[in-house]
Backbone atoms as SQL, in Angstrom:
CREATE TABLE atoms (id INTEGER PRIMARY KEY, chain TEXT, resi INTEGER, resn TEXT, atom TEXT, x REAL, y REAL, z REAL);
INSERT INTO atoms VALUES
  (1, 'A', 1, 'UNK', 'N', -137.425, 199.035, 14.486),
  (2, 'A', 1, 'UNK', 'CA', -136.134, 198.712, 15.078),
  (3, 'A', 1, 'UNK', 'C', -135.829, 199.713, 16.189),
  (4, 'A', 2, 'UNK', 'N', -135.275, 199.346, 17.335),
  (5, 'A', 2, 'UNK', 'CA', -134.917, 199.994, 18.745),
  (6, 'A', 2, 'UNK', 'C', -133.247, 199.986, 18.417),
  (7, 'A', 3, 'UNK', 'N', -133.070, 201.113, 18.337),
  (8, 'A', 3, 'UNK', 'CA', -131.386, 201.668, 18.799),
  (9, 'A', 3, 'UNK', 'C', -131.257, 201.803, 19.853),
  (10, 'A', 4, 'UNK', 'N', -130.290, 201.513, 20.512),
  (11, 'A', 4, 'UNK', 'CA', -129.952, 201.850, 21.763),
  (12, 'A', 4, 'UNK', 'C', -130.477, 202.402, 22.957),
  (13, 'A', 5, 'UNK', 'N', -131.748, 201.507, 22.728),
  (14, 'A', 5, 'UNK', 'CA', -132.490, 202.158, 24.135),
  (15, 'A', 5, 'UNK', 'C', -133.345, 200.823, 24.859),
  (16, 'A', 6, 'UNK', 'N', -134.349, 201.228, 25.746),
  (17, 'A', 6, 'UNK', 'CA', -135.303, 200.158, 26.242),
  (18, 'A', 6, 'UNK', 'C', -136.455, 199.631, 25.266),
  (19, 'A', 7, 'UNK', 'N', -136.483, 198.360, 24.862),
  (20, 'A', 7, 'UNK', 'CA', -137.534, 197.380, 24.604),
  (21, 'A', 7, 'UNK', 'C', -138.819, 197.410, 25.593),
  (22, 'A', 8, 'UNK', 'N', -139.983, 197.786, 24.838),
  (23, 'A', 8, 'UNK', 'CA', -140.907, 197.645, 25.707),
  (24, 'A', 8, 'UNK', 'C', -141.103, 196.126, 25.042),
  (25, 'A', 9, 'UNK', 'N', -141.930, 195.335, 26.270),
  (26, 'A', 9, 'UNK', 'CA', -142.195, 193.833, 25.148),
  (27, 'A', 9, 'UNK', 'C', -142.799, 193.321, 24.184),
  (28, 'A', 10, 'UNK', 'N', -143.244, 193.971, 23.672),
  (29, 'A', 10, 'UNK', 'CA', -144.252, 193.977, 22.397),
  (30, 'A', 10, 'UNK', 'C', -143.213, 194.354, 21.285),
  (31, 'A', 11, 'UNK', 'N', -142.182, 195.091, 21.636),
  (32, 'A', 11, 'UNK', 'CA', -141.157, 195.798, 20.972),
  (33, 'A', 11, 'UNK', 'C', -140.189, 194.641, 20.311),
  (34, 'A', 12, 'UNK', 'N', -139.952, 194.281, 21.568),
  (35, 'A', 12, 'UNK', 'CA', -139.019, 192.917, 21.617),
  (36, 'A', 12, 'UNK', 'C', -139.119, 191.826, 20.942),
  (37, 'A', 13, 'UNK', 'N', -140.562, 191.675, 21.214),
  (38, 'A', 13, 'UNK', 'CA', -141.100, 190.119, 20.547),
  (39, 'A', 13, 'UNK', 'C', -140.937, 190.056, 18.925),
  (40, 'A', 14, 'UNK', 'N', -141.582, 191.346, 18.473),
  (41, 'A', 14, 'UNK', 'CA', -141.062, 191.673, 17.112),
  (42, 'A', 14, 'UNK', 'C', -140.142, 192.209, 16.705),
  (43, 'A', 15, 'UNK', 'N', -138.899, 192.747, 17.180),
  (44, 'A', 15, 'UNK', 'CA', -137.568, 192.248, 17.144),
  (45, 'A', 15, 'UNK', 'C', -137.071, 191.041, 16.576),
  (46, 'A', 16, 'UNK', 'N', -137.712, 190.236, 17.707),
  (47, 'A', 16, 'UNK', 'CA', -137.377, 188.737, 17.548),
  (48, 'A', 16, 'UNK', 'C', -137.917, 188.101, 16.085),
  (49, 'A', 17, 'UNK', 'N', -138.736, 188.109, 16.302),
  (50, 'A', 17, 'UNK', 'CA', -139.519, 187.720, 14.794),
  (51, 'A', 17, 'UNK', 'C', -138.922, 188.421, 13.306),
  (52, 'A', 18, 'UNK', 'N', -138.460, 189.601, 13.795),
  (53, 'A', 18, 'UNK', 'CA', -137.831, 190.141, 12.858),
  (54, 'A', 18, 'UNK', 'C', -136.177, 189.601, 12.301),
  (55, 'A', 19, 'UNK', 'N', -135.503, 189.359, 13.731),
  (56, 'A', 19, 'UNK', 'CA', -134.076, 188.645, 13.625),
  (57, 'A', 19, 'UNK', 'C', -134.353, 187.219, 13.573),
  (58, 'A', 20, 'UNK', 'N', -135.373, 186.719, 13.554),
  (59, 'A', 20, 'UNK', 'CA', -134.982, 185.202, 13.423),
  (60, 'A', 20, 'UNK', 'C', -134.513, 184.564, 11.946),
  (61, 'A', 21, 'UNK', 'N', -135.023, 184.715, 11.073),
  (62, 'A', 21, 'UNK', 'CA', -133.823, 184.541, 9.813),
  (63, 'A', 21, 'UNK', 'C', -132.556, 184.734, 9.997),
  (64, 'A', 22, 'UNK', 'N', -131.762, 185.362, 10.456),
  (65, 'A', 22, 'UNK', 'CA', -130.242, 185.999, 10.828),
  (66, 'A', 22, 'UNK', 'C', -130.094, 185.076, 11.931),
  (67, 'A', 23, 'UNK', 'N', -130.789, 184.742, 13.247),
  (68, 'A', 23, 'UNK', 'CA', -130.278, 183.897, 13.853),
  (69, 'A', 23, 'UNK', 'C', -130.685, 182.588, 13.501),
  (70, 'A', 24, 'UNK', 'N', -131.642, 181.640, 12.562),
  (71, 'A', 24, 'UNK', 'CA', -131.433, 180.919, 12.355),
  (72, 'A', 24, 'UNK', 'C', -130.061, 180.404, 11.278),
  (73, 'A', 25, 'UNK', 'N', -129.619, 181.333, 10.571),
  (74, 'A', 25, 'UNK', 'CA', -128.626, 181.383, 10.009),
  (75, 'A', 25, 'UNK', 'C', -127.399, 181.197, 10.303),
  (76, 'A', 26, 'UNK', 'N', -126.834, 182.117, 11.861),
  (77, 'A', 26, 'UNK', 'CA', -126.048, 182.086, 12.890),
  (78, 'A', 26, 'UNK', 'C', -125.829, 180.815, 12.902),
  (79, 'A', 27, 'UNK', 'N', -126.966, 180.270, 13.587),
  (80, 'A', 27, 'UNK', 'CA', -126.695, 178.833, 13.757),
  (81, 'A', 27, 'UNK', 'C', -126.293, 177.748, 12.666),
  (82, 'A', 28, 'UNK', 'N', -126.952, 177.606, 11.616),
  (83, 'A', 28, 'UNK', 'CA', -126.435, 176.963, 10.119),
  (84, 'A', 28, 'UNK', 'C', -124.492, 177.527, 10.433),
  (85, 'A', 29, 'UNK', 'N', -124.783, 178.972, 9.924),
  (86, 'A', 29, 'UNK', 'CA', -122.809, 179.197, 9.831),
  (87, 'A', 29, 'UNK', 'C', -122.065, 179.172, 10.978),
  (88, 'A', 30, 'UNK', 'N', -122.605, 178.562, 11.992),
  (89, 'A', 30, 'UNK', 'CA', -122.070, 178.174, 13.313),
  (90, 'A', 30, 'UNK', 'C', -121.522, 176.708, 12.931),
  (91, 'A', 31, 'UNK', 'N', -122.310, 175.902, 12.623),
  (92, 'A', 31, 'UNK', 'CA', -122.355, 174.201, 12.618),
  (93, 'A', 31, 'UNK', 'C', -120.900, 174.208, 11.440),
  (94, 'A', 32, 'UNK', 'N', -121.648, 175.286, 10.550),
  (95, 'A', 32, 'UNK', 'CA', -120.142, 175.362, 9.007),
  (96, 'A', 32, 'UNK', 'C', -118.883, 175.148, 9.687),
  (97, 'A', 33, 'UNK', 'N', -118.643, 176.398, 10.474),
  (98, 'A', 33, 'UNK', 'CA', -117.442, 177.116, 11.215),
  (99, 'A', 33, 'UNK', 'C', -116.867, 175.563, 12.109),
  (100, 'A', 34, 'UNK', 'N', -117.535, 174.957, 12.757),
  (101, 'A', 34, 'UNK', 'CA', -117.497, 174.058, 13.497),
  (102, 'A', 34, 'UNK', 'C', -116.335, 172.956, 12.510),
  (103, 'A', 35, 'UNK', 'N', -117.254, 172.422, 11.532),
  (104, 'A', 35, 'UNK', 'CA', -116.850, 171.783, 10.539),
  (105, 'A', 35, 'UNK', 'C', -115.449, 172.062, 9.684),
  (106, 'A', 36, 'UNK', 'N', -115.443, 173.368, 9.407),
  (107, 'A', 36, 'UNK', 'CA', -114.080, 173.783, 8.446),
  (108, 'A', 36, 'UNK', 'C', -113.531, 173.627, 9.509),
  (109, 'A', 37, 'UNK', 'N', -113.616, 174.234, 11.014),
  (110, 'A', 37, 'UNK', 'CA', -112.452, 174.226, 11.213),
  (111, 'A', 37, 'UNK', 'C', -111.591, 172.924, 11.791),
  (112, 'A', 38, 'UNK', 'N', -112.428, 171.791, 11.960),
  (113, 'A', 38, 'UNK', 'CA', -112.479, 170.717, 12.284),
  (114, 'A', 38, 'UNK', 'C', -111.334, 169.891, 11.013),
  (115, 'A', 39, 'UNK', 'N', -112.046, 170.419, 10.000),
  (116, 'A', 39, 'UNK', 'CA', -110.950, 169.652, 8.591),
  (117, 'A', 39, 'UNK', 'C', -109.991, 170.377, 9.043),
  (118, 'A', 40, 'UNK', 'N', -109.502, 171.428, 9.031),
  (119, 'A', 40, 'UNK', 'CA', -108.238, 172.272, 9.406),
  (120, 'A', 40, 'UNK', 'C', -107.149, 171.709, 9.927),
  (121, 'A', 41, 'UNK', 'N', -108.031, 170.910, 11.031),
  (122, 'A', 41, 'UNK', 'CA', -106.339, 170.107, 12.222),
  (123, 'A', 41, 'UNK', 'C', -105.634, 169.547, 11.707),
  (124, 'A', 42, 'UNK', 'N', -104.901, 169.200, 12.408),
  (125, 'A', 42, 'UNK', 'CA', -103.768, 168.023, 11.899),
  (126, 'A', 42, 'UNK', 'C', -104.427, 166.918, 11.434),
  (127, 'A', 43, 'UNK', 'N', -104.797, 166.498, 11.007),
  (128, 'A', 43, 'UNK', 'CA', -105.352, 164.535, 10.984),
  (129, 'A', 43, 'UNK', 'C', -106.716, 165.144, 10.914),
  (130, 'A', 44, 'UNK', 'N', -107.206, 166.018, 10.380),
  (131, 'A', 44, 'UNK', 'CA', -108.914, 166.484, 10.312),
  (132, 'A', 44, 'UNK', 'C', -108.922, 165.907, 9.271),
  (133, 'A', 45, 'UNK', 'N', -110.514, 165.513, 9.513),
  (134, 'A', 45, 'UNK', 'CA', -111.170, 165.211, 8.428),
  (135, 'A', 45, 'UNK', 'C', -111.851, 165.811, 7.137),
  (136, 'A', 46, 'UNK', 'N', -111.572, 166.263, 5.638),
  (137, 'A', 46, 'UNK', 'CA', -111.906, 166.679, 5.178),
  (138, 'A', 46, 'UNK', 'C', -113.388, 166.774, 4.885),
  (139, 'A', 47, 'UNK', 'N', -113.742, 168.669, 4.962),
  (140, 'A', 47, 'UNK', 'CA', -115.557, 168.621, 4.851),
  (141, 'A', 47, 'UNK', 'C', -115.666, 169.084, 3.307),
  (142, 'A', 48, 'UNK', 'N', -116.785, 168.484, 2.683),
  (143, 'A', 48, 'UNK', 'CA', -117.146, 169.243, 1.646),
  (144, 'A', 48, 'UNK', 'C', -117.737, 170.825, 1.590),
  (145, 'A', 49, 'UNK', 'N', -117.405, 171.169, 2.610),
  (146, 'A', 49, 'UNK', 'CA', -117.953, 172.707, 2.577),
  (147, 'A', 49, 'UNK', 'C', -116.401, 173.482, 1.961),
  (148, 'A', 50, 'UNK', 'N', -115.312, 172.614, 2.182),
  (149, 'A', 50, 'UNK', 'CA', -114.492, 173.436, 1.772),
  (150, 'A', 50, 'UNK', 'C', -113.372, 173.558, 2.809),
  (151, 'A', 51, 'UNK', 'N', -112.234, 174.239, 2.524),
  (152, 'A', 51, 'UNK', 'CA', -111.192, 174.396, 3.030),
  (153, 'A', 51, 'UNK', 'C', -110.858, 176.048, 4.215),
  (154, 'A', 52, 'UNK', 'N', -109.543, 176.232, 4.403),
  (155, 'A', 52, 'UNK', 'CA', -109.340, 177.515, 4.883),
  (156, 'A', 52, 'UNK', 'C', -110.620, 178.965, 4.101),
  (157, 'A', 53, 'UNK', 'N', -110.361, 179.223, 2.678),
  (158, 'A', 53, 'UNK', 'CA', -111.050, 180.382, 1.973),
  (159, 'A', 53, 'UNK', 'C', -112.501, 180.099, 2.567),
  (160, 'A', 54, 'UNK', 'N', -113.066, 179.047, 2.723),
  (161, 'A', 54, 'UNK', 'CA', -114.314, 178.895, 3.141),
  (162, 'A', 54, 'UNK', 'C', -114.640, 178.995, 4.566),
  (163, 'A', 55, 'UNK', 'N', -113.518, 178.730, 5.004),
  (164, 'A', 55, 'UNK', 'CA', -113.909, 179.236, 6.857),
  (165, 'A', 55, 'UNK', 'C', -113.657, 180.516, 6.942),
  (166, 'A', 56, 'UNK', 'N', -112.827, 181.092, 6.239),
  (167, 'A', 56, 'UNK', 'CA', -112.020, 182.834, 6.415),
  (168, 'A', 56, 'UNK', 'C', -113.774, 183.217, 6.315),
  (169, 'A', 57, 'UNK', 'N', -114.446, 182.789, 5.209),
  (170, 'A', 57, 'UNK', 'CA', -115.494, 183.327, 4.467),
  (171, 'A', 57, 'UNK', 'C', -116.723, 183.543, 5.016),
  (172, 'A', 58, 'UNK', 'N', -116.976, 181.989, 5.821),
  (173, 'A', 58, 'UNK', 'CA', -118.079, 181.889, 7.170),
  (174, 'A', 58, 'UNK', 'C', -117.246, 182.628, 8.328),
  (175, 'A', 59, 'UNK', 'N', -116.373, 182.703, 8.734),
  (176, 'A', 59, 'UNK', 'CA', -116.157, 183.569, 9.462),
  (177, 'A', 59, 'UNK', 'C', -116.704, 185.388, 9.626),
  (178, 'A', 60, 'UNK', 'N', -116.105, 185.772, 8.398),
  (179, 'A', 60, 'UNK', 'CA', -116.722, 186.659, 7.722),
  (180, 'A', 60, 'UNK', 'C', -118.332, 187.030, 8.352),
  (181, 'A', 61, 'UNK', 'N', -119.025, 185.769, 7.613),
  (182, 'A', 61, 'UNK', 'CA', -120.670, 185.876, 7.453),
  (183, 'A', 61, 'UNK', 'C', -120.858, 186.120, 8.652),
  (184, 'A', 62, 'UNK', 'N', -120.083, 185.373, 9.814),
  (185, 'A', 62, 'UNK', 'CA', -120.898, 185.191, 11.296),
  (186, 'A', 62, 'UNK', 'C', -120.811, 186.564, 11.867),
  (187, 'A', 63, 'UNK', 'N', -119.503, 187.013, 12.108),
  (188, 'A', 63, 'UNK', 'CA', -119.246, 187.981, 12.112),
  (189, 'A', 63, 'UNK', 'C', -120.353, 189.776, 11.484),
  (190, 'A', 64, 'UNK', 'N', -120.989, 189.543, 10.332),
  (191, 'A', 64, 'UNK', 'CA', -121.801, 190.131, 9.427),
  (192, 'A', 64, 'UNK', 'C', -122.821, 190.046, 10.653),
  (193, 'A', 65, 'UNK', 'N', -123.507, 188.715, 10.623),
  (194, 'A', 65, 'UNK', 'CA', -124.804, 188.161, 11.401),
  (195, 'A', 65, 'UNK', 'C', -124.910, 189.204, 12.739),
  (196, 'A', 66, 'UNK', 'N', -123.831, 188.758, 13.415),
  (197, 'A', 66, 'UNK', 'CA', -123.882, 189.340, 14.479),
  (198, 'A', 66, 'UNK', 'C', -124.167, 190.612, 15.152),
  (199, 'A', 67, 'UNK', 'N', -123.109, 191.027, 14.223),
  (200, 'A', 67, 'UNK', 'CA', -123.436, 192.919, 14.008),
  (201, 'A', 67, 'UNK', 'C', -124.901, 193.209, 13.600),
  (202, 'A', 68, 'UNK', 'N', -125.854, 192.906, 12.857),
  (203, 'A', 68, 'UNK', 'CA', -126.872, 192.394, 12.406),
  (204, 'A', 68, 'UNK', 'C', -127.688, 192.614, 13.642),
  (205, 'A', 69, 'UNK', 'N', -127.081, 191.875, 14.513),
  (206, 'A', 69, 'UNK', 'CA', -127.899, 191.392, 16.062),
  (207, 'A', 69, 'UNK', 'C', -127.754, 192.712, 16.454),
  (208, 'A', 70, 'UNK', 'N', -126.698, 192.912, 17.244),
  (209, 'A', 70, 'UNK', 'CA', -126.394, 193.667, 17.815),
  (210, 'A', 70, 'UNK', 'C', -126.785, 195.243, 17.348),
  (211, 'A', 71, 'UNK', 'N', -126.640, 195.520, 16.523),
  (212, 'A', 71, 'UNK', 'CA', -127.104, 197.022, 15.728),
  (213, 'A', 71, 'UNK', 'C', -128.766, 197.662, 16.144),
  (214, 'A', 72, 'UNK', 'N', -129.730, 196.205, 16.002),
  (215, 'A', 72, 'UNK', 'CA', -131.073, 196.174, 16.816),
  (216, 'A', 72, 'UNK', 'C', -130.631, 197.176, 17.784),
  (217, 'A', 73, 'UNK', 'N', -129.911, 196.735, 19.338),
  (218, 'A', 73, 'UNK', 'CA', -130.200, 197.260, 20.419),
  (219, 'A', 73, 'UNK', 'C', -130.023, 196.158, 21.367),
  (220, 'A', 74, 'UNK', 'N', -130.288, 195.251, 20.675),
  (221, 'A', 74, 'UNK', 'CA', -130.630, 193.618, 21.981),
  (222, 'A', 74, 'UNK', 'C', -129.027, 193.022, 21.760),
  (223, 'A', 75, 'UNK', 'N', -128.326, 192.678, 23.099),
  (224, 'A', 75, 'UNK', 'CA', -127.426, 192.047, 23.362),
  (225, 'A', 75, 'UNK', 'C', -127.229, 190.625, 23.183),
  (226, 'A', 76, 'UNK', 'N', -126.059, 190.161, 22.096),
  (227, 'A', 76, 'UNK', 'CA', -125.913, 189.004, 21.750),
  (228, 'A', 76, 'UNK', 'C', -125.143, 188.072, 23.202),
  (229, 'A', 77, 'UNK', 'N', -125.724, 187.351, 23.875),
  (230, 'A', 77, 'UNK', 'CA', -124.677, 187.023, 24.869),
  (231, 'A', 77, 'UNK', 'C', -124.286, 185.479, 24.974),
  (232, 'A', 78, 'UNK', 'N', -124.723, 184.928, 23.524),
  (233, 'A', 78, 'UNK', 'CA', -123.712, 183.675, 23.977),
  (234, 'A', 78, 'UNK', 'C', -124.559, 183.109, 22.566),
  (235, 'A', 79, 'UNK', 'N', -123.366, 182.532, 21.677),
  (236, 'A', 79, 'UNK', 'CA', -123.536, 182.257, 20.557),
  (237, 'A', 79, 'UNK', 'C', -123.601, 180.368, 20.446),
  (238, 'A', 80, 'UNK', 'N', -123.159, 179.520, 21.449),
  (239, 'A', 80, 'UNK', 'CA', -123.794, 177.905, 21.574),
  (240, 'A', 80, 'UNK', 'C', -123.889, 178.072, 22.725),
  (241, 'A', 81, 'UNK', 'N', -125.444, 177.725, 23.013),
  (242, 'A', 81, 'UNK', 'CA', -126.550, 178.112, 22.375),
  (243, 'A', 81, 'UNK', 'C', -126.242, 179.587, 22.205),
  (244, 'A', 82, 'UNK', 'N', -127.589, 180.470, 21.121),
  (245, 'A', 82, 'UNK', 'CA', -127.408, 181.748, 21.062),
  (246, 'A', 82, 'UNK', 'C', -128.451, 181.732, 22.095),
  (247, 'A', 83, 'UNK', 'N', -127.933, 182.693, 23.000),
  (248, 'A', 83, 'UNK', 'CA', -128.737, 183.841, 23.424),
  (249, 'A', 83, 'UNK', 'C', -128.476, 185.409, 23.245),
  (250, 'A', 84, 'UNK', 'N', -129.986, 185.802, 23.309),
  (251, 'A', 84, 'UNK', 'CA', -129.912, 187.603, 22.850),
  (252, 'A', 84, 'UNK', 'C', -130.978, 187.838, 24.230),
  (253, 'A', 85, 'UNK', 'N', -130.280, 188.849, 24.524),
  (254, 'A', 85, 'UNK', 'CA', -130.972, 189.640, 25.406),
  (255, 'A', 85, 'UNK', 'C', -131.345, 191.330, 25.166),
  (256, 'A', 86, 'UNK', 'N', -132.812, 191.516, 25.295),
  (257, 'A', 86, 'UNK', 'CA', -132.989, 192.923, 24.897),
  (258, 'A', 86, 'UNK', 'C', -133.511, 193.692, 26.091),
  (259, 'A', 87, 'UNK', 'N', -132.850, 194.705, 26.072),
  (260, 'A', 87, 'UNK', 'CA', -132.944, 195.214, 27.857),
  (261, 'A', 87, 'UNK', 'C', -134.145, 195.993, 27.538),
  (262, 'A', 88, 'UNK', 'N', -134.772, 195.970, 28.750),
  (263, 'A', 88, 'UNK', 'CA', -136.189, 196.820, 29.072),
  (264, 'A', 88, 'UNK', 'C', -136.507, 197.016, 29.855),
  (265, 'A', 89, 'UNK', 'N', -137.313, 197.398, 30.671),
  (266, 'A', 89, 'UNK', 'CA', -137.560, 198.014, 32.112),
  (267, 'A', 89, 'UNK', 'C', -139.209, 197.235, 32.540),
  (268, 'A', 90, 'UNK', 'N', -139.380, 196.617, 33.785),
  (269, 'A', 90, 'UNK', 'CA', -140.277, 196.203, 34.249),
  (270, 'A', 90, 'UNK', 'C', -140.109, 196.979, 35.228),
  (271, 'A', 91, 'UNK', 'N', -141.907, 197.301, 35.344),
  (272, 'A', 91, 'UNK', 'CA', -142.407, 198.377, 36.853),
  (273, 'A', 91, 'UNK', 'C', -140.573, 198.943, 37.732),
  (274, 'A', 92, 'UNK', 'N', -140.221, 199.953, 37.036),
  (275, 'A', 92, 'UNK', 'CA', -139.253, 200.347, 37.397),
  (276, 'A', 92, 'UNK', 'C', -137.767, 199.714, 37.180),
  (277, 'A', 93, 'UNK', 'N', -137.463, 198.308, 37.129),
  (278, 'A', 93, 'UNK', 'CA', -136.459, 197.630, 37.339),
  (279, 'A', 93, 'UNK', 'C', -135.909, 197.173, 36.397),
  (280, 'A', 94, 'UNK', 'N', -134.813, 197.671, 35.654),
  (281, 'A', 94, 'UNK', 'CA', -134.133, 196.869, 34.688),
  (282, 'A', 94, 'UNK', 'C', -133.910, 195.715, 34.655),
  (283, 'A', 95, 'UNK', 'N', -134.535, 195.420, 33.463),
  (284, 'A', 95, 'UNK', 'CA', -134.258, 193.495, 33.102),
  (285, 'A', 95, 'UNK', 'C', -133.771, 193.830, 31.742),
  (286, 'A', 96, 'UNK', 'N', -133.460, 192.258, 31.456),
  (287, 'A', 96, 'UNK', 'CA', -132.883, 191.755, 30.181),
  (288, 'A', 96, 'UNK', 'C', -134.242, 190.841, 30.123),
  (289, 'A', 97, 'UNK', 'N', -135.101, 191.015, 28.785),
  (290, 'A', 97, 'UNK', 'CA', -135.838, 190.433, 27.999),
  (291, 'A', 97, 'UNK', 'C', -134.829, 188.930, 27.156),
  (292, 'A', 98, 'UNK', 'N', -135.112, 187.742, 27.819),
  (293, 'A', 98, 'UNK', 'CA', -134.707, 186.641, 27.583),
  (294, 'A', 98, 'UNK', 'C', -134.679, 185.532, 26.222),
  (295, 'A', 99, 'UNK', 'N', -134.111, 185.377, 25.261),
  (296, 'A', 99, 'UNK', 'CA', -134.347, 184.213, 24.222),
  (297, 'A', 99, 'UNK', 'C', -133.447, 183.217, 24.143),
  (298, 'A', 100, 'UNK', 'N', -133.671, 182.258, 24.292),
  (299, 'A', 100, 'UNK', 'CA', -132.760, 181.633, 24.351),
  (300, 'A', 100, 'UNK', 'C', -133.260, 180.228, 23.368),
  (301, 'A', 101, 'UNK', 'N', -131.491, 180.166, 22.222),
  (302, 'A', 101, 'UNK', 'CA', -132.269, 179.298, 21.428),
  (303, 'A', 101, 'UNK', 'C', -133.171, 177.951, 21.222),
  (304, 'A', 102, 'UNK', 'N', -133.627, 177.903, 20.525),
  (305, 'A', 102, 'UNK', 'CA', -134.742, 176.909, 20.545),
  (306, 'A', 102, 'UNK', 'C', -136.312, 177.146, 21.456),
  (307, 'A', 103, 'UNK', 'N', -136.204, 178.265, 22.003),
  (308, 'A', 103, 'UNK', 'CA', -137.601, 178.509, 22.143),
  (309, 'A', 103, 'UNK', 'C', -138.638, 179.344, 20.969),
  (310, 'A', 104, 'UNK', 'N', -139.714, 179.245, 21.281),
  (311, 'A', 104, 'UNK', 'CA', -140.467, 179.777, 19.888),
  (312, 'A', 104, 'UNK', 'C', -140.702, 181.124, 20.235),
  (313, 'A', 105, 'UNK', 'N', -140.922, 181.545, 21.471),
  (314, 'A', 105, 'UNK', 'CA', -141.240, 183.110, 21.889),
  (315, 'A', 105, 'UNK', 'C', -140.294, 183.765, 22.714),
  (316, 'A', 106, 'UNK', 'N', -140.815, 185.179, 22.768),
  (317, 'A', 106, 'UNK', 'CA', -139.895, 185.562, 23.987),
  (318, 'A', 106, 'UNK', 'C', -140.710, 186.123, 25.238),
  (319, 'A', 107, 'UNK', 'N', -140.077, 184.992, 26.298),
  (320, 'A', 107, 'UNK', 'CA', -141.282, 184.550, 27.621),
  (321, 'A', 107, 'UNK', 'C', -140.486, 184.728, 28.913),
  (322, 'A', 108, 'UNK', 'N', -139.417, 185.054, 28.475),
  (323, 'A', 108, 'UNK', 'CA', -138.742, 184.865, 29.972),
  (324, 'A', 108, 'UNK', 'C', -137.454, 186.405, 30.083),
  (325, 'A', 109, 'UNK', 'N', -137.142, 186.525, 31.433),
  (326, 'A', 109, 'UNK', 'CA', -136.630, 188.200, 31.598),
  (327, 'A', 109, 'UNK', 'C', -135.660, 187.806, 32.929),
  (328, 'A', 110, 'UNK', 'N', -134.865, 188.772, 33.113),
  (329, 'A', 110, 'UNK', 'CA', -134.094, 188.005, 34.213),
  (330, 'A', 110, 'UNK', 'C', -133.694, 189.361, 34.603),
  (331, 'A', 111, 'UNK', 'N', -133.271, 190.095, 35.992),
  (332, 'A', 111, 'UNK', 'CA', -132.655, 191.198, 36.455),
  (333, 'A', 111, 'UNK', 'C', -131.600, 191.978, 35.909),
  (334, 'A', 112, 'UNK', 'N', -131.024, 192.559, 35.298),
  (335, 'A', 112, 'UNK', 'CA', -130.027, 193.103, 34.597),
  (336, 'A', 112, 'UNK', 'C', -128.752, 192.468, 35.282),
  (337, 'A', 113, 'UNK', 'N', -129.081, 192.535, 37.284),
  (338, 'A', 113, 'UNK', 'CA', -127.787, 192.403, 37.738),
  (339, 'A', 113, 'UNK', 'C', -127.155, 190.782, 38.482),
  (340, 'A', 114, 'UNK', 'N', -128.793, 189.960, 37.933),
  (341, 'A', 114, 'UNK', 'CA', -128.553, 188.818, 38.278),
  (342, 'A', 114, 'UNK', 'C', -128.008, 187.366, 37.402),
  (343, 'A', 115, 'UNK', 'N', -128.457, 188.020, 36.271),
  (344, 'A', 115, 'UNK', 'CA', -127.782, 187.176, 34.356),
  (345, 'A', 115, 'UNK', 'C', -128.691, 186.185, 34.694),
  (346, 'A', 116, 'UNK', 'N', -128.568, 185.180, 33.763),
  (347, 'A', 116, 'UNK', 'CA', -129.204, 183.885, 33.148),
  (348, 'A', 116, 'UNK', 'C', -129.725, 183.230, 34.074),
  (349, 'A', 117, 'UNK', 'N', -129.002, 182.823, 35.471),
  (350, 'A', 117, 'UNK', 'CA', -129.341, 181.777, 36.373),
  (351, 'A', 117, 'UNK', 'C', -130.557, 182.705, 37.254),
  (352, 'A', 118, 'UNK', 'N', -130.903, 183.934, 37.100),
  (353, 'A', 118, 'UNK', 'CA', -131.953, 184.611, 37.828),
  (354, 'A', 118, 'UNK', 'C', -133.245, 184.463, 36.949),
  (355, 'A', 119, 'UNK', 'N', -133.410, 183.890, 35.679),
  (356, 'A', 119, 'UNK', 'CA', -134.191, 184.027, 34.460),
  (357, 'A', 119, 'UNK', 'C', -135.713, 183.432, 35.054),
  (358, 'A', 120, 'UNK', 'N', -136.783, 184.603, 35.131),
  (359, 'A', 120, 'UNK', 'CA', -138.400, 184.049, 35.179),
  (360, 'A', 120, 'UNK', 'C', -138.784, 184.328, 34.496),
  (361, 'A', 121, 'UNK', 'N', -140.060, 183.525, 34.279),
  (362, 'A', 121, 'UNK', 'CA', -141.233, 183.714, 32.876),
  (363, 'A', 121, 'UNK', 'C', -141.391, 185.467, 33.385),
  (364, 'A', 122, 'UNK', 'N', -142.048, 185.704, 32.091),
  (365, 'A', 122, 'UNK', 'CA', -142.433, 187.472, 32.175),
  (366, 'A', 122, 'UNK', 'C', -143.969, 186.654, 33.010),
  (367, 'A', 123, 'UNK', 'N', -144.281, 187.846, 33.561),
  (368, 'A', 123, 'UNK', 'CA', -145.266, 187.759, 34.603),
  (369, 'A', 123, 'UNK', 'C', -146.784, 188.114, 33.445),
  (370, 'A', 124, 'UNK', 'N', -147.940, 187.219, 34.001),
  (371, 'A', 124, 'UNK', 'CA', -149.185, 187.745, 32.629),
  (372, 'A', 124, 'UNK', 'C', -149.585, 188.865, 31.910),
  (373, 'A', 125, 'UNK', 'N', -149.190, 189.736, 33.486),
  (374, 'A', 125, 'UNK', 'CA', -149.677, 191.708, 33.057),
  (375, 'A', 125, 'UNK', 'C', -148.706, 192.075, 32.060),
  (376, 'A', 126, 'UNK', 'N', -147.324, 191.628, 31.501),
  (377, 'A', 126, 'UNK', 'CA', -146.447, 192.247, 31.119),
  (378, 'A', 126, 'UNK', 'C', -146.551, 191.196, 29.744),
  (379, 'A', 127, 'UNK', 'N', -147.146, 190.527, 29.577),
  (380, 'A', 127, 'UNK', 'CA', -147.079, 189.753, 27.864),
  (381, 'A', 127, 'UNK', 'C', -148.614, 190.536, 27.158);
């Protein structure tokens, strides 16, 4: 595990492999959260997951998850979809090491100062 510092990518990848239970989970108590709070409204439809105590509760969990994430070193930056970004340094230049959910690896890196819409595959020398 990397505290608060740079991911080399080899670092990262198993990171990833390491948090993916916790973020596949995220996502499960994401869909929950979705749901309770959906029964909640006015005229909602009741879920069998349960009422208020059960959203306070997944709330809770997600909350847990996250910190989870974050404690690694790698930046949680957007929870639908999740993305985590784990910062690292290419030939001099700070990037953010890219995952974004539903991919199987971590393949893509983007400039620290350009975010998501700057995002390229990692280059061959660097996987």
């Amino acid at each position: 595990m990397i505290v608060m510092g740079l991911f080399t990518v080899a670092e990262a990848r198993q990171e990833l492999v390491r948090l993916m239970p916790v973020l596949d989970e995220i996502v499960v108590r994401r869909a929950d959260m979705v749901e309770l709070s959906a029964a909640l409204t006015p005229g909602g439809q009741p879920s069998p997951l349960g009422g208020l105590a059960e959203r306070k509760a997944t709330e809770a969990r997600l909350d847990e998850l996250m910190t989870e994430v974050q404690q690694t070193g790698a930046e949680l930056k957007g929870v639908a979809p999740l993305l985590v970004d784990f910062p690292a340094d290419l030939d001099g230049v700070p990037v953010l090491l890219c995952w974004l959910e539903g991919e199987t690896g971590l393949d893509w890196y983007h400039r620290a100062d350009l975010g998501f819409a700057g995002r390229r595959r990692l280059p061959f020398d660097a996987l």
